[in-house]
C-alpha positions as CSV (number, residue, x, y, z in Angstrom):
1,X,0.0,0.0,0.0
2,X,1.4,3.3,-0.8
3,X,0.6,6.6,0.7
4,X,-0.3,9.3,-1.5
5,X,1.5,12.3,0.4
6,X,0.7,14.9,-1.6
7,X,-3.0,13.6,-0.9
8,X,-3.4,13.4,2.9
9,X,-3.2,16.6,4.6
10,X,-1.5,17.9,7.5
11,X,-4.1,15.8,9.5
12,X,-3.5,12.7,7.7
13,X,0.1,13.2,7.9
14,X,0.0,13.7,11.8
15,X,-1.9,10.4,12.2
16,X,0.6,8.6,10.5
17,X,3.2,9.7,12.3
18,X,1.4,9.5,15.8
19,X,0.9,5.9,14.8
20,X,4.6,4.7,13.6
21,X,6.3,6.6,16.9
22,X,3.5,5.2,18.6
23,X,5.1,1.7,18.0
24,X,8.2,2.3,19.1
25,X,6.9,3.2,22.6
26,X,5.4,0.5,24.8
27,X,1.4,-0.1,24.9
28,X,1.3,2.0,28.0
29,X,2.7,5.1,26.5
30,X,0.4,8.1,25.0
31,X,1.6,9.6,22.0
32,X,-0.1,12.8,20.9
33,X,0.2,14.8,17.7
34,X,0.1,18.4,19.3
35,X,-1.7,21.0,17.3
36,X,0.8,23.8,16.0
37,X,-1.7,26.6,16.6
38,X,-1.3,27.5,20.2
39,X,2.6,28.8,21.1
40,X,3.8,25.0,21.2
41,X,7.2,26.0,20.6
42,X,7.5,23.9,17.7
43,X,6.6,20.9,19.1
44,X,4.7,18.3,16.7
45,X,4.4,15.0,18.4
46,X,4.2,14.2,22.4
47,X,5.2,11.0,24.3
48,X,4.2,10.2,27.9
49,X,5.3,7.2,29.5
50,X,4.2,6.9,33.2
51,X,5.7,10.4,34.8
52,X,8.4,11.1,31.7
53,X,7.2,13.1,28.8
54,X,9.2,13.4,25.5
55,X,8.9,15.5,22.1
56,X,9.5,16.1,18.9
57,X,9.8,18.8,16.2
């Protein structure tokens, strides 16, 4: 299956990525695509596991 990029949106694109780094984290971890809009310092995609939190931009 191929993934149309040019196709998906910045939504669609989120998901995807929320879902792959979502597998490298265990099941108990909660990995959230953060919304851009709201001074998040450039932070796209949150990771908490138990009391440590991670990110990415």
């Amino acid at each position: 299956m191929a993934i149309e990029w040019d196709r998906i949106g910045q939504p669609g694109f989120d998901r995807i990525v929320e879902a792959l780094v979502h597998r490298m984290y265990d099941a108990a971890a909660s990995v959230e695509a953060v919304n851009g809009r709201g001074g998040d310092a450039g932070i796209d995609i949150k990771v908490t596991s138990g009391s440590r939190v991670g990110s990415s931009s």
